[in-house]
Structures are given as C-alpha cells and as structure tokens.
Jmol script that loads the backbone (N, CA, C; Angstrom):
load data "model"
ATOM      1  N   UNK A   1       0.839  -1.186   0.000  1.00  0.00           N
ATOM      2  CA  UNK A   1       0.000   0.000   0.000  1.00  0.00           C
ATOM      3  C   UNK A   1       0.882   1.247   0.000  1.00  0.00           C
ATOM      4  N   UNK A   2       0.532   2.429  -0.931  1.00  0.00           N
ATOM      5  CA  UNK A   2       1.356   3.459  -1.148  1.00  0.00           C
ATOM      6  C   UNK A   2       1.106   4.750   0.242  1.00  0.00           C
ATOM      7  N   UNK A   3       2.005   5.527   0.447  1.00  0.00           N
ATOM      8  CA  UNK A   3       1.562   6.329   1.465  1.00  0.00           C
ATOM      9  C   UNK A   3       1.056   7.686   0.586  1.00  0.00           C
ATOM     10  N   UNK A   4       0.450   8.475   1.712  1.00  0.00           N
ATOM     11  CA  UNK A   4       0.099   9.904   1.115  1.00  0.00           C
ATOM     12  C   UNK A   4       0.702  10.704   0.942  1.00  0.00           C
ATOM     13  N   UNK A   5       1.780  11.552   0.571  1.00  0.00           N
ATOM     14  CA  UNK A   5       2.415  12.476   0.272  1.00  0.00           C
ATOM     15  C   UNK A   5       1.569  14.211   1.050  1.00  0.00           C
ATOM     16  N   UNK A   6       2.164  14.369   2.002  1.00  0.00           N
ATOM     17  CA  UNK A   6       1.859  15.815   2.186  1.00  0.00           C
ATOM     18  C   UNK A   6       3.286  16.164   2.391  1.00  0.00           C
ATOM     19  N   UNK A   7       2.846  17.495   1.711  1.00  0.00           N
ATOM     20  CA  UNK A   7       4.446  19.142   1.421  1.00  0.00           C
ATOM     21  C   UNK A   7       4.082  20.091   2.227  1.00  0.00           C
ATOM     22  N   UNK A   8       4.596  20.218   2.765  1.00  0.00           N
ATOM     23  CA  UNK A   8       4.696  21.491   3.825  1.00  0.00           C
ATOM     24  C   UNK A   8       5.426  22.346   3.792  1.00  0.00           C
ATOM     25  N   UNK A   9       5.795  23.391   4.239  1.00  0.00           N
ATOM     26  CA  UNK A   9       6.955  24.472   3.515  1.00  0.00           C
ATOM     27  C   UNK A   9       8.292  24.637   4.630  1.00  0.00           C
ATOM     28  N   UNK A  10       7.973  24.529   5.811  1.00  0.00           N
ATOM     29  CA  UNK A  10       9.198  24.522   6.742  1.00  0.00           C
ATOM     30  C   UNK A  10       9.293  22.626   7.182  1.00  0.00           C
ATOM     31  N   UNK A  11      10.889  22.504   7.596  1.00  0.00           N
ATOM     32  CA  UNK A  11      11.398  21.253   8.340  1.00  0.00           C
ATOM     33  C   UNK A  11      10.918  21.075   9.657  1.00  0.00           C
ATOM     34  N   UNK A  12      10.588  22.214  10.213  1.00  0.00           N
ATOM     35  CA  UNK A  12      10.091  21.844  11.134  1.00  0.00           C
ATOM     36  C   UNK A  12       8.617  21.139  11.501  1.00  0.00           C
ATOM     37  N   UNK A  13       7.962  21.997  11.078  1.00  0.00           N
ATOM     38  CA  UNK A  13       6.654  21.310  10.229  1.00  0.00           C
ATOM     39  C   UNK A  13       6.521  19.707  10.038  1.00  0.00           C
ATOM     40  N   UNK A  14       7.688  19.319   9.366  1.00  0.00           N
ATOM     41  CA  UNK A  14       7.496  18.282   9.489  1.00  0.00           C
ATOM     42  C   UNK A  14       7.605  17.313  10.259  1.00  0.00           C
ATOM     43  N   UNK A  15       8.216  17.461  11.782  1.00  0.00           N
ATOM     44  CA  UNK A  15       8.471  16.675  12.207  1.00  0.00           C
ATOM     45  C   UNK A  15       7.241  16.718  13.266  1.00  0.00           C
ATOM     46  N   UNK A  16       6.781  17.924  13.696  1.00  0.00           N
ATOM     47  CA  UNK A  16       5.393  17.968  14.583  1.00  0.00           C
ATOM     48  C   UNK A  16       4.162  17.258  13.570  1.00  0.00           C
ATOM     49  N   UNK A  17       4.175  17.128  12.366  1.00  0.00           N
ATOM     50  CA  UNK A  17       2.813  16.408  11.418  1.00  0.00           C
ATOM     51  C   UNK A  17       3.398  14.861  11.742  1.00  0.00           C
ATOM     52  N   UNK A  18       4.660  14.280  11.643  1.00  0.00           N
ATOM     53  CA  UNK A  18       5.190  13.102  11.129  1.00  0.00           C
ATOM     54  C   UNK A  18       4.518  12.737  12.870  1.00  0.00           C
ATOM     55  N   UNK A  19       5.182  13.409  14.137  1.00  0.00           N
ATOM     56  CA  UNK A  19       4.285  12.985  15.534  1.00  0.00           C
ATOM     57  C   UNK A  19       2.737  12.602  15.410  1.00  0.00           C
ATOM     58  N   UNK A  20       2.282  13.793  14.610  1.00  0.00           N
ATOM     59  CA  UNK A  20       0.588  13.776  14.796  1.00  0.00           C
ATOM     60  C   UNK A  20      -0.295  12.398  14.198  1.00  0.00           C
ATOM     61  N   UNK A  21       0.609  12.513  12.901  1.00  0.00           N
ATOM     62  CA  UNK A  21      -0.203  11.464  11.937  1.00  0.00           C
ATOM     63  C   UNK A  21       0.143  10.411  11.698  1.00  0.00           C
ATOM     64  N   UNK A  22       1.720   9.683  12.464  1.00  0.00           N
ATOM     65  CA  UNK A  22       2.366   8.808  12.003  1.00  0.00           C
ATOM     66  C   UNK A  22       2.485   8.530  10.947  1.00  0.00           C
ATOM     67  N   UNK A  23       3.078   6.869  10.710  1.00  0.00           N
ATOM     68  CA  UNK A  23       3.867   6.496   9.571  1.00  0.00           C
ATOM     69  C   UNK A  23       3.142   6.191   8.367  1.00  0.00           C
ATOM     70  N   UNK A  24       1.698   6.561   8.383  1.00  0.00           N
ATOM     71  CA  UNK A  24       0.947   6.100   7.178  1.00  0.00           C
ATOM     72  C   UNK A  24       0.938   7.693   6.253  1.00  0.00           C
ATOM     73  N   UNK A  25       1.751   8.398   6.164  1.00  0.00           N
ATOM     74  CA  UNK A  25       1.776   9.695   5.465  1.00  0.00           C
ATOM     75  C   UNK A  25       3.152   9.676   5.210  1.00  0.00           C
ATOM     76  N   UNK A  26       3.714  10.079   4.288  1.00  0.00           N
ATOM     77  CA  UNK A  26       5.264  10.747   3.619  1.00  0.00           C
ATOM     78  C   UNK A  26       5.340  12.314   4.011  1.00  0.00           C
ATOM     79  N   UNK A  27       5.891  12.913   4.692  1.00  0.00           N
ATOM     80  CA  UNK A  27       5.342  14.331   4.852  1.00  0.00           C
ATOM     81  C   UNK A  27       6.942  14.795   4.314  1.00  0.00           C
ATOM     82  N   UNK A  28       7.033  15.698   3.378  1.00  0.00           N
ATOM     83  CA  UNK A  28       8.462  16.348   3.028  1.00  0.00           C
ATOM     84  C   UNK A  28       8.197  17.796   3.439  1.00  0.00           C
ATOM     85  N   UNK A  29       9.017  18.491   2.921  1.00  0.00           N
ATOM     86  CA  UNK A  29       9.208  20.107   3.032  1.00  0.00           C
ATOM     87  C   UNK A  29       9.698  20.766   1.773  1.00  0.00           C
ATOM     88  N   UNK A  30       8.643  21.685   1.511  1.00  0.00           N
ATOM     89  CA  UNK A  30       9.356  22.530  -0.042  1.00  0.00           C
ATOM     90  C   UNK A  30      10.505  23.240   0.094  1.00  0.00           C
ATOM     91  N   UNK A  31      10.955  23.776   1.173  1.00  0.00           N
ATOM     92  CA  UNK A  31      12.265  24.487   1.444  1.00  0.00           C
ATOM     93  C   UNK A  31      13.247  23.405   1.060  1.00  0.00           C
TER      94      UNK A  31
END
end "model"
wireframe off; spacefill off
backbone 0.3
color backbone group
C-alpha cells in the first residue's frame, strides 16, 4: 500500500505532522 504524500513548507513542520499522523503519510518540506 502506497503512502500519502503531504508538502509542507518549513522542516520543522514536518516533524510535529510526522508525531501527529504517524507512519501512514510521507510528509516532506518545499524548502
């Protein structure tokens, strides 16, 4: 099963979404 891809614009960002939603999302950063 493929994951979801969400882009967010800061690194930080991503690591408080990657806590929230766990490992079933890809979350990167456009920066």
């Amino acid at each position: 099963m493929s994951k979801s891809l969400i882009i967010v614009e800061s690194p930080a960002k991503t690591k408080t979404l990657k806590n929230f939603l766990g490992e079933e999302y890809s979350i990167e950063a456009s920066m």
